[in-house]
N, C-alpha and C positions, 0 to 999 in steps of 0.2 A: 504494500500500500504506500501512495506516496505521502512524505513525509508532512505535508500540507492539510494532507485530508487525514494524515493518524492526530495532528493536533488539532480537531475537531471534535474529537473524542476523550474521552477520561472512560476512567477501567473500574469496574465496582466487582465484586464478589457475592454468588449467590450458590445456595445448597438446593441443587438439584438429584432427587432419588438417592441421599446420601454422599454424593460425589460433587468438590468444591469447584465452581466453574466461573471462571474468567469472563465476564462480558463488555464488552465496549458501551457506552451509555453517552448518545449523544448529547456534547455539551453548546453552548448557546452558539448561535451557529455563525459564520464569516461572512459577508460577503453575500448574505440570503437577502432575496426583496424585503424584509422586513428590517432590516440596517440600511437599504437605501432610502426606506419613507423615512427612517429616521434622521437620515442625516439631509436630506433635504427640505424637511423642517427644523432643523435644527435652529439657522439662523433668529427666523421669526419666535423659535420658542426661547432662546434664550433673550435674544435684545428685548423683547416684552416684558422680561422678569429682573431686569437691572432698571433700578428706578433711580433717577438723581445723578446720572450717570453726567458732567459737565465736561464740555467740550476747551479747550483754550481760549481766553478771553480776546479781545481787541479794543485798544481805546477808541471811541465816539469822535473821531474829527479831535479838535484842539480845548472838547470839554474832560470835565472831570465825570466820563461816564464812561462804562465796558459793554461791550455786550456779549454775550456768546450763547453758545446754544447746548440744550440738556436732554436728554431722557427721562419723559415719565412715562409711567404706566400704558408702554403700548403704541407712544408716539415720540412725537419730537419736538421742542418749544423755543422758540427764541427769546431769548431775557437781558434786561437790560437795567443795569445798578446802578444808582448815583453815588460816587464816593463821598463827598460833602454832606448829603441827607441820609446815607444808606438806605433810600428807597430802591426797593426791587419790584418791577412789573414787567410784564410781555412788553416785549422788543416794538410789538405792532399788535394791530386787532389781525389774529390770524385767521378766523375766520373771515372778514371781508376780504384781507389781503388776498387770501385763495379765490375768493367769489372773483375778484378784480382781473384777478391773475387768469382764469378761467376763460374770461371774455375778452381778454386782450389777445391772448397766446391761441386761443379758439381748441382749448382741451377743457378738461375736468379734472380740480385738484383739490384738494381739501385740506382743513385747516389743521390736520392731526397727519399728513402726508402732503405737506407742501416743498416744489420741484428744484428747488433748491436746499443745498448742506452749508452755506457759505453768503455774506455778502457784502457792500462797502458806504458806508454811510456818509453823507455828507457830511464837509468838516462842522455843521452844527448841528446836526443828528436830522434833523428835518427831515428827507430823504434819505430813501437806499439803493444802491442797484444791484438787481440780482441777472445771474445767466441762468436761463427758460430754453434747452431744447437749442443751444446754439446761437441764442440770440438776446440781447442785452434789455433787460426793462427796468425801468426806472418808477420807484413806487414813491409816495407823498406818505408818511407817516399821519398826521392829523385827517386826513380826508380818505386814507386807506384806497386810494385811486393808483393803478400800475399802467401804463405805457410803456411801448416799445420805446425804443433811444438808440439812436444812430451808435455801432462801438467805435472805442477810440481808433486812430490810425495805426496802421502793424505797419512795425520795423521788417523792412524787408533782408532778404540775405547780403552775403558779400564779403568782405574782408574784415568782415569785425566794425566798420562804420555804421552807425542807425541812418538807415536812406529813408527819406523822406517821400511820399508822393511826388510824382513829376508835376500834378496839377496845382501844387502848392504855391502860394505868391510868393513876392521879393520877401527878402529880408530884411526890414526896417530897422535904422540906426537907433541906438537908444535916446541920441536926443530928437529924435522922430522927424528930421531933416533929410535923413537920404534913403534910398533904397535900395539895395545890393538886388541882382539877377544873375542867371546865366543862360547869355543871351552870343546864339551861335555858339556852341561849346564853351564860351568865353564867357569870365567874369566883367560886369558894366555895372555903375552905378547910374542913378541919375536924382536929382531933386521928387521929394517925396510932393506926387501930385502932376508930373511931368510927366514929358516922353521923351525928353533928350537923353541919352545914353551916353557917359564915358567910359571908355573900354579902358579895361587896367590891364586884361592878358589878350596875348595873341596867339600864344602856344597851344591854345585848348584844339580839339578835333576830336571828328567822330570817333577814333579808337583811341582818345586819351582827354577826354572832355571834365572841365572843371561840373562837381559835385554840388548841384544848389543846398542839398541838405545839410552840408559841411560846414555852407559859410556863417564864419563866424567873427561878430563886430566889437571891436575892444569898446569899453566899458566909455570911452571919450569921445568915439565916435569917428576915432582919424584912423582908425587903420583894420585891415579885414585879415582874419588869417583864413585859407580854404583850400581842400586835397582838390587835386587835379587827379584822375582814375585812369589809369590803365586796364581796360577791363579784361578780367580773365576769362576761363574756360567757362561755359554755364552746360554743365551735365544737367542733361533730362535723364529723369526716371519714368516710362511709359504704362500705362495701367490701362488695361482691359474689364472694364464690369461688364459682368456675364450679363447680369441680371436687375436690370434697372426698375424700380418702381414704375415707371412712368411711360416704358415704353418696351416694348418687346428684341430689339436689337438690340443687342449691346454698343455701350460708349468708352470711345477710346479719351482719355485723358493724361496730361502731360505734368509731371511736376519737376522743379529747378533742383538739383541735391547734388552739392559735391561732396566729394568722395575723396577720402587718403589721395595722395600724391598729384591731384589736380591744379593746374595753371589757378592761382588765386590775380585777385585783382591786387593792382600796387598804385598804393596811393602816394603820393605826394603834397605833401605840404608847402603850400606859397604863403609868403606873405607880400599883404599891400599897404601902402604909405600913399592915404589920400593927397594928402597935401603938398605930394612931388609927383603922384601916380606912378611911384616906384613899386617894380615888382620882384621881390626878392625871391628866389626858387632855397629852400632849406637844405643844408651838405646834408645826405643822407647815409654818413659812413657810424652812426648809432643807432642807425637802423636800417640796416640794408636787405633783410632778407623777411618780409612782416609775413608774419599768419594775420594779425588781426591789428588795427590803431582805433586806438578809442576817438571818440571826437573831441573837438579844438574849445577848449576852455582858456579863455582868458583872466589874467589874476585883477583883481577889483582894479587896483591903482594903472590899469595898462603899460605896465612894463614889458610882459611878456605873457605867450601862452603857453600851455601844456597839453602834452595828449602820453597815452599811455601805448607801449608797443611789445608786441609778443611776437617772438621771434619764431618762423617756422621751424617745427620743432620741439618746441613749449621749453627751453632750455634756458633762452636768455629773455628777461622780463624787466624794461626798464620805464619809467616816467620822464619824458624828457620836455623838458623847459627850452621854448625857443625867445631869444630877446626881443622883443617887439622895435628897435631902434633899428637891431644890424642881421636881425635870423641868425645869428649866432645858435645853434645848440647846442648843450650838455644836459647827460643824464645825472638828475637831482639823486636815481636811485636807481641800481642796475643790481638788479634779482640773478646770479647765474650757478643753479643748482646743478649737481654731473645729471641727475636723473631729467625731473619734472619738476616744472612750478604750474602749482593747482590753478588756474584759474576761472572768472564767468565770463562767459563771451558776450559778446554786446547783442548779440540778437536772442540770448534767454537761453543756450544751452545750461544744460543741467551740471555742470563740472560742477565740484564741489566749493561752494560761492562761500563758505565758512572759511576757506582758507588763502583767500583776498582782499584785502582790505588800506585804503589810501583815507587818511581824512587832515586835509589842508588844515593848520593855524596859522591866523595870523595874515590873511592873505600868499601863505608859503615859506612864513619864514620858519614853521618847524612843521615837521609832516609825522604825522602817525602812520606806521607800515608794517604789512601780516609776514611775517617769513618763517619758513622753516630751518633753519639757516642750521641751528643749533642740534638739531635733530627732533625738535617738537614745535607744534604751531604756537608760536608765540607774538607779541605787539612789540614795535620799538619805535623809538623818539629821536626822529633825525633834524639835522640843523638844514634846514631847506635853502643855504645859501653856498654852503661848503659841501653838503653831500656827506657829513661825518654822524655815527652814531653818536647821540647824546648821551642815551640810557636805553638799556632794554626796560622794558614795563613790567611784562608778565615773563617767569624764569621758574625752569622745574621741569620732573618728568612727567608731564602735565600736557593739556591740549586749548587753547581757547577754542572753542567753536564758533563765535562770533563774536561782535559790538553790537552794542543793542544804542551806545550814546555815549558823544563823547562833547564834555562839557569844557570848555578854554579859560575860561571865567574862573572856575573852581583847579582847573588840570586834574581832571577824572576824569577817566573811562568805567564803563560800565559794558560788561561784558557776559559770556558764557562760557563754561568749559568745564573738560572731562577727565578723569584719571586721576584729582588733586588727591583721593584717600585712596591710601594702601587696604587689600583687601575689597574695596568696595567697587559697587562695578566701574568700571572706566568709563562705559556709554552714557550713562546717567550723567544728564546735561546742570548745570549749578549753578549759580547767579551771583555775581560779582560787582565789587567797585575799586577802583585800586586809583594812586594819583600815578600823573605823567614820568614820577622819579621812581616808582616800584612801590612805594611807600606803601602804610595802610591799606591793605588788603582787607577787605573786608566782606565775608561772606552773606548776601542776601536772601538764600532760601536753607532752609536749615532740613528737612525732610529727610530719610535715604530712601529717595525715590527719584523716578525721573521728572524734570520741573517745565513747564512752560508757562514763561512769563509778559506780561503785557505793562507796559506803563504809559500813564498818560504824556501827553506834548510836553508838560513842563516838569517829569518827573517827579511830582508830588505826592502822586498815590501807582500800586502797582499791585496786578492781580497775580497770585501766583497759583497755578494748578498744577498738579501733581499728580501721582500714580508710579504703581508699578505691575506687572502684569501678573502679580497676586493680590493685591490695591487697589481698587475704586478709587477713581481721582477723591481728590480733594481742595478746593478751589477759595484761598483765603484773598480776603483785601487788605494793604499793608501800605505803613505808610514809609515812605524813600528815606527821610532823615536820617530814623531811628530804627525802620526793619519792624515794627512795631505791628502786631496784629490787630488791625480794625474790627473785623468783622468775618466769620468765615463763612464765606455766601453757599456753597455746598458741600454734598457729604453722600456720595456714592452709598446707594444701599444693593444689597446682591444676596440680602437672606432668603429671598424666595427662588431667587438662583439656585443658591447650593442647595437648596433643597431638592430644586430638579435636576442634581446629579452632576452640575457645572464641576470642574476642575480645573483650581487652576496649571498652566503650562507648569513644567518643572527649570530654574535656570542652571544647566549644567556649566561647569569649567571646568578643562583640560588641557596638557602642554600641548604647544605646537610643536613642528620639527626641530626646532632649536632646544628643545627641551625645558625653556625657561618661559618663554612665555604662553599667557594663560587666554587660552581661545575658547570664548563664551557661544554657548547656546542656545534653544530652551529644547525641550522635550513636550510633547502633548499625547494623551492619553484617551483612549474611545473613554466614553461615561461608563460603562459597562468593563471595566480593565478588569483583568483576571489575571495577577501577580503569577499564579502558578503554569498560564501558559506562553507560549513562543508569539512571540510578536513579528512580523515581514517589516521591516524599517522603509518610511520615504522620506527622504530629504526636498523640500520644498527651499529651492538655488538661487540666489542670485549673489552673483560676488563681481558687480562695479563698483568701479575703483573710486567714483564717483561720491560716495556714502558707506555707512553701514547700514544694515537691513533686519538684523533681529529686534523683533517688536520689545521697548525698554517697558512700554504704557500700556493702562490698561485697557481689555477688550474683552466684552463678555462674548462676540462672537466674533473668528476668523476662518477664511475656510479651509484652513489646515483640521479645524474640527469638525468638520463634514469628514475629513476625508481620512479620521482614523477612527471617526465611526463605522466604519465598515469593517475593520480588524486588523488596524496599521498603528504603527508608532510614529508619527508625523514630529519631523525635526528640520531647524533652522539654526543656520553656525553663519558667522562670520569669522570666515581665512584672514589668513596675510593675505595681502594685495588689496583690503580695503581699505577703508577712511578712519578718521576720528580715533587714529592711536600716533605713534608714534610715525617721523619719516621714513624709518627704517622697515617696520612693518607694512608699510603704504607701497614702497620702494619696489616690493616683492611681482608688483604689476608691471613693471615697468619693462617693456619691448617684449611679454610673457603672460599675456590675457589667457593664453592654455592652461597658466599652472589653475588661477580660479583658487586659488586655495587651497588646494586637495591635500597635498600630505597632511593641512591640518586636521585638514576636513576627516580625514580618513584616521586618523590617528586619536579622534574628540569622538567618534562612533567606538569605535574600538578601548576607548577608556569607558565608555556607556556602556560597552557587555562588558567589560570584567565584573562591572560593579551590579548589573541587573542581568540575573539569567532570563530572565524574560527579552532579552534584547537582543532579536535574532540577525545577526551581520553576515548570514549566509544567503541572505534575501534581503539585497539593498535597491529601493528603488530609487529613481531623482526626477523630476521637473522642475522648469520655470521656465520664462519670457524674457523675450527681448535678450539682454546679455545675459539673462538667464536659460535663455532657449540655448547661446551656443555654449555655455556650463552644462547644463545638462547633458546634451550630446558628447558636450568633452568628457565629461565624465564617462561615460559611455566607450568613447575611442581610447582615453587616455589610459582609465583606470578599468580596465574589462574584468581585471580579477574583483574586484570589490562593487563595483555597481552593477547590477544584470539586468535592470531596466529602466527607458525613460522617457518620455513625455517633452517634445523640444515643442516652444509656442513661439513663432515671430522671432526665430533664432538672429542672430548676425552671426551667422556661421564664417563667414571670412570676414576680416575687418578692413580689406581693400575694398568691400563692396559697400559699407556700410559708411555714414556721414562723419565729414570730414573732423568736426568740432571734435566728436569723442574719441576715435580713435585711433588720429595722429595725437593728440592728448599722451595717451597710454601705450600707443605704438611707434611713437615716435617718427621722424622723416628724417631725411627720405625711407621711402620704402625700402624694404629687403630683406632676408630672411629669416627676419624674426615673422612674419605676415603669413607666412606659410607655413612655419612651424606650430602656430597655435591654430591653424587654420582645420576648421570640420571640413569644410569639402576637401581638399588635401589630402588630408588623412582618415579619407569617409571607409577608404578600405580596413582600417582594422574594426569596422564593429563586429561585435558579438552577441550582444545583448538582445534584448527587442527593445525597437524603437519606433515612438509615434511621434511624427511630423504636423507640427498644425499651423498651417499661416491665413491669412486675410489679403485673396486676392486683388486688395484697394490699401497695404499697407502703407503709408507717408511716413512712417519712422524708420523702419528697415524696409530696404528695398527687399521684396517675395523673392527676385531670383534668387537670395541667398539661399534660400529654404528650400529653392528648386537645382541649383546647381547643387546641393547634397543630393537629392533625387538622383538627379544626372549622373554622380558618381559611384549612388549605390546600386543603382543599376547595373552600369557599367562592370562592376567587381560581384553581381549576381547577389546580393546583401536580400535577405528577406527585410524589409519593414514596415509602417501602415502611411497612408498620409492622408489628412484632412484639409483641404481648401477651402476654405468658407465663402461663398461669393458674398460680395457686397463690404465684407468685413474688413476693419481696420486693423492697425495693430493689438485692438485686445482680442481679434480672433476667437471667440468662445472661450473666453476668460474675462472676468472683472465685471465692468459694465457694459461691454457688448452684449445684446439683446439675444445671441447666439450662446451667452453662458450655460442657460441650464442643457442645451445639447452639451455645450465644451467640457463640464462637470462630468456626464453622464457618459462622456469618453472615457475621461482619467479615470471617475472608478471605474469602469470596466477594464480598464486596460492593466492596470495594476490588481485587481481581483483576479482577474483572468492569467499574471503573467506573474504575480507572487504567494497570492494564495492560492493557485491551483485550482479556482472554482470558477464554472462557466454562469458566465452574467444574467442575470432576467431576462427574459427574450419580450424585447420592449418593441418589439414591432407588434406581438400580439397584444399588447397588454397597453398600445397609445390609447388616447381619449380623444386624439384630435381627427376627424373625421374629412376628407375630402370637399365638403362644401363647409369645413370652417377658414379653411385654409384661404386668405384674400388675395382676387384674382384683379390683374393689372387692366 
């Protein structure tokens, strides 16, 4: 019998005719239709039974009020606290707001499931606006009235400049006398009100035309600094929908996506001198090779401007100050780590934007700046005239994670960060104030939990919530001075939870390959665990380099616990090669997105069965998405002894296919073969396992071929595996909030029931409810 289906059973003893006999005595069973109804109400039973559940607060515009949003009994509430009165009432009349919302958006919402999680108040709370289905509407708080509202303008792609709309007007001087254009490729100004034109360049043309969105007017009015664009390569990505709502042929669609090793645009910086119509071109031997330049900021006094340059590469990272007199530049600060320097891309990539950080004193004459320089994410205090360190700020084997506010007046920073106590977890985010000179440190949230905090405009009052993923938040209001507890506005209840069986996650820690450092987990357990049998283990993946990913907060539902409802040990680790520790442990990514973590990874399971025989590592399975689609597979090609099945979703199985921002980031440039070496299609011939493929033939974040040239290759090399295309689908592909989830769910368990515990799935073709004329027809 196989070993799957003997641990389905337990053994009892009965006297039979006098002769003692052995019988098998089926025990509660794996992977039966009765653990799949269970676990697909799981969610709604448990989120119903966590009351007072509070979300992370946000200050109201530039008052002394929060709002955020909570769980009660069954719904969802938005609330909204005065810190000066500690009055607490609903955010809005939720039920007109829904009725409003209803007739505007032309659906059906109600005030106990209203279509938004999230939203942005006006700076005096008056109004809000929420996103509906894609589309922005703007509600009136006192009259409970919602309207559509035009969304703001999107920053288009390109070398890291925010481009503007081409339909955009001149640029207006700040003393509202002139007006800058660009007119014929060429920069011209003319009298605000006019048509006469003075041309300042002649250089500009079709393949290297001055950038209207760039220019930018010193602060006096006499002089413009603006890139001129060398425009680079523009890769389309081409999409096929099978299956259009609206129309019976399919539509072909184009999108802009560069990719590793592509011709980027090169910008240039000019400056102009109104009052000679001199045009200075900037020596560009401190930045000669850009991935990305920030835009042209000018210092108050108009002496000079700044822009910020990241070297193709991501290796050399400097701020450079050009002189507004003679274009002179020098770099105020030049970042040049052997590996990576972290940082946010101007058009909203996800890098990890904690480990970035520039904030001007003084109009420049001392600059606050994030570096790892030391070997941990720390702040330091430079003399913005000489380029010399002052002081470091923050010092230890410790992580800032962000600035929350930095005060010039007082010389404090207020900050965030991780790892300050020995023993406690490192991910657990803390809240800090410290002066410009390192001084007085002083801690603001006191909890051992994970903290997220809110303060108002002028720092006077700050909401702190807390949790840990054994923890019900807990959300107090406090005052900034003295850290002082105001009022503690909620208090997570979860007793009628545990009573339906809830558990919370378990947090493991284990060495990594190094032997010394300590690589955190959690563990999750079906509600039904049974200590004395054998568990199939799934690792739910994600290891970009970008963050870390094991949940610190609390969560009465995730659907890791659906999915060891079924008869699975559902775990999540964060490797080396993630974020929020040390550089060294960060580093571990670097030209090497294959490793993903794994020896830790494999060696943190492997501490989990010495210590629980319940923890079967002879039956490891892995999923996830996006970078965790191509972690999964890797795990799969890399490690075949140890993983034996897996679940890739919207993989970037090669990271020459996938967008530029992240994976020259972590892969470095130029190209070469490191790209191949972590590379799944590549290397699609060593699999062994079983594996399911699931992408959304309309992905905009990884291009599908990637997901399809694995196809290509496992074919190629004769590979048994499954694949799922989802028409119409994005990148969550029947995962998350794709509309296609509950089929995407009813894959992975089956595919994992099927491929670790040995048992064949419900046969849901007999067993649908949805019948051929419910099905809506185009």
């Amino acid at each position: 019998m196989h070993s799957s289906t003997l641990d389905r059973f337990v053994f009892v003893t009965v006297l039979a005719g006098g002769v003692m006999l052995t019988l098998p005595r089926v025990a509660a069973a794996q992977g039966s239709a009765a653990d799949y109804a269970r676990a697909e109400k799981l969610r709604t039973t448990y989120e119903a039974l966590a009351a007072d559940i509070a979300g992370p607060a946000t200050a109201v515009g530039q008052t002394h009020r929060f709002w955020y949003r909570k769980s009660v009994r069954g719904a969802e509430a938005f609330v909204v606290v005065d810190a000066d009165t500690l009055q607490r009432q609903p955010a809005f009349d939720h039920e007109k707001i829904a009725a409003s919302l209803s007739k505007a958006a032309g659906n059906t919402y109600t005030a106990t499931a209203l279509p938004f999680n999230t939203l942005t108040f006006t700076a005096d709370g008056s109004a809000f606006t929420v996103n509906v289905g894609g589309s922005p509407y703007r509600c009136a708080v006192a009259e409970s009235v919602c309207g559509k509202s035009e969304p703001p303008p999107r920053a288009g792609a390109g070398s890291g400049v925010g481009r503007r709309r081409a339909d955009e007007g001149p640029r207006v001087s700040p003393d509202g006398k002139w007006e800058a254009l660009v007119n014929n490729f060429n920069i011209a100004v003319r009298q605000a009100g006019t048509h006469t034109l003075t041309r300042l360049s002649t250089d500009g043309s079709e393949g290297n035309a001055y950038d209207l969105s760039s220019i930018a007017w010193s602060p006096d009015s006499k002089k413009i600094a603006a890139y001129r664009v060398k425009p680079g390569y523009k890769r389309e990505v081409h999409y096929v929908e099978s299956s259009p709502e609206d129309q019976l042929q399919p539509k072909h669609t184009t999108l802009v996506y560069a990719k590793p090793g592509d011709v980027l645009d090169l910008d240039q910086p000019v400056l102009f001198l109104l009052d000679s119509t001199r045009q200075i071109a900037v020596d560009s031997a401190l930045f000669p090779n850009a991935y990305a330049m920030s835009r042209l900021e000018w210092r108050r006094d108009s002496r000079a401007f700044t822009f910020e340059y990241n070297q193709r590469g991501h290796q050399i990272y400097r701020v450079i100050e050009v002189d507004g007199a003679t274009g002179k530049a020098r770099a105020v600060i030049s970042e040049e780590p052997k590996t990576f320097f972290t940082y946010r891309t101007a058009n909203g990539g996800l890098a990890d934007s904690g480990k970035q950080f520039r904030f001007d004193i003084d109009d420049g004459k001392e600059v606050i700046w994030m570096s790892e320089r030391d070997g941990w994410n720390h702040l330091y205090l430079y003399d913005g005239a000489t380029g010399a360190v002052k002081s470091q700020i923050t010092n230890g084997n410790w992580v800032v994670r962000a600035v929350q506010h930095v005060d010039p007046a007082k010389r404090q920073v207020w900050f965030s960060a991780g790892g300050m106590y020995p023993g406690k977890d490192p991910y657990f985010a803390n809240y800090y104030r410290i002066n410009f000179d390192g001084s007085a440190l002083t801690r603001l949230t006191e909890a051992d939990a994970n903290h997220a905090v809110a303060f108002t405009g002028d720092m006077k009052y700050y909401v702190d919530t807390y949790s840990r993923i054994d923890m019900p938040p807990v959300a107090e209001l406090r005052r900034s001075d003295d850290n002082a507890l105001v009022s503690t506005l909620e208090r997570g209840d979860i007793s009628e939870l545990l009573k339906a069986g809830w558990r919370a996650p378990e947090v493991f820690v284990a060495k990594g390959r190094d032997g010394t450092t300590d690589i955190w987990g959690v563990i999750i357990r079906p509600a039904g665990f049974d200590p004395s049998k054998k568990y199939p283990v799934i690792e739910n993946i994600y290891a970009g380099p970008q963050g870390s990913f094991v949940p610190k907060s609390f969560f009465a539902y995730n659907q890791m616990q659906s999915q060891a409802e079924l008869g699975f040990i559902v775990v999540q680790i964060d490797g080396m090669g993630t974020s929020n520790r040390s550089k060294a442990f960060h580093d571990v990514a670097w030209k090497n997105l294959g490793d993903a973590g794994f020896p830790d990874r494999i060696l943190w399971h492997k501490a989990v069965a010495a210590k629980y025989p319940f923890y079967d590592i002879t039956r490891v399975g892995i999923y996830g998405g996006s970078a965790g689609g191509q972690n999964a597979l890797g795990g799969l090609l890399f490690h075949p002894e140890f993983y034996k099945s897996g679940i890739a979703y919207a993989g970037c199985h090669d990271n020459r296919m996938d967008k530029i921002w992240w994976n020259e980031q972590w892969m470095g440039w130029p190209i070469g073969p490191q790209y191949s070496a972590s590379s799944n299609v590549d290397n699609a011939h060593r699999l062994q396992g079983d594996l399911l493929l699931v992408v959304g033939e309309l992905d905009s974040n990884v291009d599908p071929s990637s997901t399809m040239q694995v196809v290509n290759q496992l074919i190629k090399h004769n590979k048994n595996f499954d694949l799922l295309v989802v028409p119409g689908a994005n990148h969550p592909a029947g995962r998350g909030n794709d509309p296609t989830a509950p089929y995407g769910d009813h894959k992975r368990f089956d595919f994992f029931v099927q491929h670790l515990l040995g048992v064949t799935p419900p046969p849901w073709n007999r067993t649908s409810t949805t019948s051929s004329d419910q099905v809506p027809q185009r």
